[in-house]
C-alpha positions in Angstrom: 108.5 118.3 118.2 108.8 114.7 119.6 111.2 114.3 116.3 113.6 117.4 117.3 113.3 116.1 121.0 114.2 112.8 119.7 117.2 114.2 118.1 118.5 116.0 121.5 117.7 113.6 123.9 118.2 109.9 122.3 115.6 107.5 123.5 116.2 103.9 124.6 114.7 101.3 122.5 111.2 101.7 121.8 110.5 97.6 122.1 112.8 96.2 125.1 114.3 99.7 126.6 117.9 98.3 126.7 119.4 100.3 123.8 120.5 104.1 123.7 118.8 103.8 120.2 115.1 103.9 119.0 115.1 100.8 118.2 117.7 98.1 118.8 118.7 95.5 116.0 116.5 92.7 117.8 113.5 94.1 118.0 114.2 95.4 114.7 114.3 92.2 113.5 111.2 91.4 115.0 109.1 92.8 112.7 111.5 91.6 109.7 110.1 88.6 109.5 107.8 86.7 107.0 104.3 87.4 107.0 101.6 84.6 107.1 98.3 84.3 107.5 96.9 84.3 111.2 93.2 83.3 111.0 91.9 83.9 114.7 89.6 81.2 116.3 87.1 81.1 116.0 87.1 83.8 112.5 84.0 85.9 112.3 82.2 85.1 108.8 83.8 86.4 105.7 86.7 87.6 107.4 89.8 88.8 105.1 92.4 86.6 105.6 94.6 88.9 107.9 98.9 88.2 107.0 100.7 89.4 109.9 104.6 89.6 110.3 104.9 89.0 114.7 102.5 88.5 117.7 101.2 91.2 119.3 103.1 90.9 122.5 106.3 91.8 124.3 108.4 94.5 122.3 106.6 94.5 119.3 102.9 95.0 121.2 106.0 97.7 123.2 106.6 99.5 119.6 103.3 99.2 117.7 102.1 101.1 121.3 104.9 103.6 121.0 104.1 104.7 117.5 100.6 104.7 118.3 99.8 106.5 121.4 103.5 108.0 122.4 104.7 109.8 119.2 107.2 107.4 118.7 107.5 108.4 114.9 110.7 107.3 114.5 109.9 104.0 114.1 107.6 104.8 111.3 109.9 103.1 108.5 110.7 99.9 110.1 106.5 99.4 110.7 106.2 100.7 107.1 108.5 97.9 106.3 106.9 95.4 108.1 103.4 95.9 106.8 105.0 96.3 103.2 105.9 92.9 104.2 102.8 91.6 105.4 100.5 93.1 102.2 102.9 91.8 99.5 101.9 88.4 101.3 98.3 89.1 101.2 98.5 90.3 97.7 101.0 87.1 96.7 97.9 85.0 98.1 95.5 86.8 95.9 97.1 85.4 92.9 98.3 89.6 92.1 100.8 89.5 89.0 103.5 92.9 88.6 101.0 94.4 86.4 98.0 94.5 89.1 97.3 97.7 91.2 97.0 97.3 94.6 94.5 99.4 96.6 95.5 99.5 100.5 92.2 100.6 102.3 93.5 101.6 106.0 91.3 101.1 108.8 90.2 104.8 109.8 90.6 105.5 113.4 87.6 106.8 115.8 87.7 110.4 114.9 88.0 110.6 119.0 91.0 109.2 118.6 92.2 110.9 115.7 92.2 114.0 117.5 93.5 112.6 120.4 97.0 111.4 118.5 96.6 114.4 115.7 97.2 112.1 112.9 95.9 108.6 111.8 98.5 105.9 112.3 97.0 103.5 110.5 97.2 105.6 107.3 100.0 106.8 107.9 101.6 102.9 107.8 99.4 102.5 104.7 101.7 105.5 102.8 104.5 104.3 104.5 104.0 100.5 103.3 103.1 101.9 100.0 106.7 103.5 99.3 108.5 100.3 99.7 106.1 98.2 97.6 106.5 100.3 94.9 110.0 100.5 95.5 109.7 96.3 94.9 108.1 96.8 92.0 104.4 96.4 93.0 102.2 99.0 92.0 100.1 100.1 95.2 98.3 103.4 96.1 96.3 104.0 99.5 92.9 104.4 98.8 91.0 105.6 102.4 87.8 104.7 101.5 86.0 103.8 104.9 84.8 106.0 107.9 83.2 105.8 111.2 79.6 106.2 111.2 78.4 105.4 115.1 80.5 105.3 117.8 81.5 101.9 119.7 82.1 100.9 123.1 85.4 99.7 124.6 86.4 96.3 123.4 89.0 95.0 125.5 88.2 92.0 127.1 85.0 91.3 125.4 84.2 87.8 123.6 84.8 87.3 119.6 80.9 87.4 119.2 80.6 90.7 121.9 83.1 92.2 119.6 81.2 91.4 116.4 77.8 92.7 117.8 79.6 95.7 119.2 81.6 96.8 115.3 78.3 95.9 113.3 77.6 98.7 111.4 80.4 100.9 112.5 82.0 101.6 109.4 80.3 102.8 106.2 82.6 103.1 102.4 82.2 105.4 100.5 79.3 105.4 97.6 82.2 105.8 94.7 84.6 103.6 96.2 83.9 100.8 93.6 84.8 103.4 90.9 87.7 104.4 92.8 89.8 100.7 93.2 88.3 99.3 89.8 90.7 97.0 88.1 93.2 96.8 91.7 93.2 94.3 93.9 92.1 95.8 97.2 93.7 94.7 101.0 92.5 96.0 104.0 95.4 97.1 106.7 95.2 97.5 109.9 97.9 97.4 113.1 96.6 94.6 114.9 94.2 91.6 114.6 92.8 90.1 117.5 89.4 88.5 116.7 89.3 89.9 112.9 85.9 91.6 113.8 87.2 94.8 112.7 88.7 93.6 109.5 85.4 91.8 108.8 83.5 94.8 109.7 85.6 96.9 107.4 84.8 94.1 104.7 81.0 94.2 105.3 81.2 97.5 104.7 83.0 97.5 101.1 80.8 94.4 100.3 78.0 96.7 100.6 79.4 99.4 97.9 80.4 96.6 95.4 84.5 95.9 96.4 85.0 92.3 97.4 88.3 91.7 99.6 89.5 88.7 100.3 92.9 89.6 102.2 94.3 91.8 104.8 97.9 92.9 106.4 98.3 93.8 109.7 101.2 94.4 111.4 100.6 91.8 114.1 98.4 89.1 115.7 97.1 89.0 118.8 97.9 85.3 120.5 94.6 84.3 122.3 92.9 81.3 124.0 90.0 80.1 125.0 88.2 82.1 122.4 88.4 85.5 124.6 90.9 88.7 124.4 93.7 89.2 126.0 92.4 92.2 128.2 94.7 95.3 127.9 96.6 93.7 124.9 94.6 95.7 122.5 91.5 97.8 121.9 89.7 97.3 118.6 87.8 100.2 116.9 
């Protein structure tokens, strides 16, 4: 519906608002720039090295929100794009050569949520990323191997260790999941990193089924200070 509506009534730009277009050649370009890495500080233990392309703020924090929580799907290939971009730098740092597999393990959403939006965006970036990799030549399948298995309270605002202590033990892998990426290189994706306590949560819980991950891609970092959150800026699962 919000596609055909789309069609009939053409939105201004997703990011800044100051295009009759979804979204306007500068914010566009935005997310068309080089990934690298943004550790945040301080890094929870084990943390994947997260690649992002932009800072979560401004019109990209504007877009990443629209395709999230508005049904802005529109913009679904040029965030597809951008974390295409941002996992061929993960997997570049990873030492992967054009004959490696690459397994993209999407952060699932709270089933709450899930229902909330009616789809996953997350995984839905993941398939999206995955078409233009292997249109580059890397080989790449999404493999959704993680799940929710308690609930969590509301992060925003909370400290880098409040954050750890609130996602320990919220995701679980799957029991075959080592069977399932064997011989691929495997990279977590999610949108956005703010402390990396949900990327290193979502590593815990593949370390615990046998899959060791050294990377991630996200679409975006967070930019913090003072070791706390931005409050508002983003909610961690």
């Amino acid at each position: 519906m919000r596609a055909l509506l789309d069609l009939l009534f053409p939105a201004t730009c997703v990011g800044c608002g100051s295009a009759e277009e979804v979204l306007c050649a500068e914010c566009t370009g935005l997310l068309c720039a080089p990934a690298r890495p943004r550790l945040p500080t301080p890094a929870p233990p084990l943390l994947p090295m997260p690649y992002a392309v932009a800072d979560y703020a401004g019109a990209v924090r504007a877009v990443v929100l629209g395709y999230k929580e508005h049904e802005q799907v529109a913009v679904t290939g040029v965030l597809g794009h951008a974390m295409a971009t941002a996992v061929a730098a993960a997997a570049g740092s990873a030492r992967v050569t054009p004959s490696t597999r690459v397994a993209l393990v999407p952060v699932p959403s709270a089933p709450a949520a899930r229902r909330r939006r009616g789809f996953d965006p997350v995984q839905r970036l993941a398939r999206a990323a995955r078409a233009t990799l292997q249109s580059r030549g890397i080989g790449a399948e999404v493999v959704p191997l993680l799940s929710h298995v308690r609930a969590v309270r509301d992060s925003a605002g909370l400290s880098s260790s409040q954050r750890a202590e609130n996602l320990l033990g919220a995701f679980a892998a799957r029991a075959d999941a080592s069977r399932r990426v064997a011989g691929q290189t495997v990279i977590v994706v999610d949108d956005v990193v703010t402390t990396g306590a949900t990327l290193a949560e979502a590593a815990r819980a593949l370390r615990c089924v046998g899959v060791i991950t050294t990377t991630s891609a996200v679409l975006a970092a967070t930019v913090r200070s003072s070791g706390l959150a931005q409050k508002g800026l983003h909610k961690e699962r």
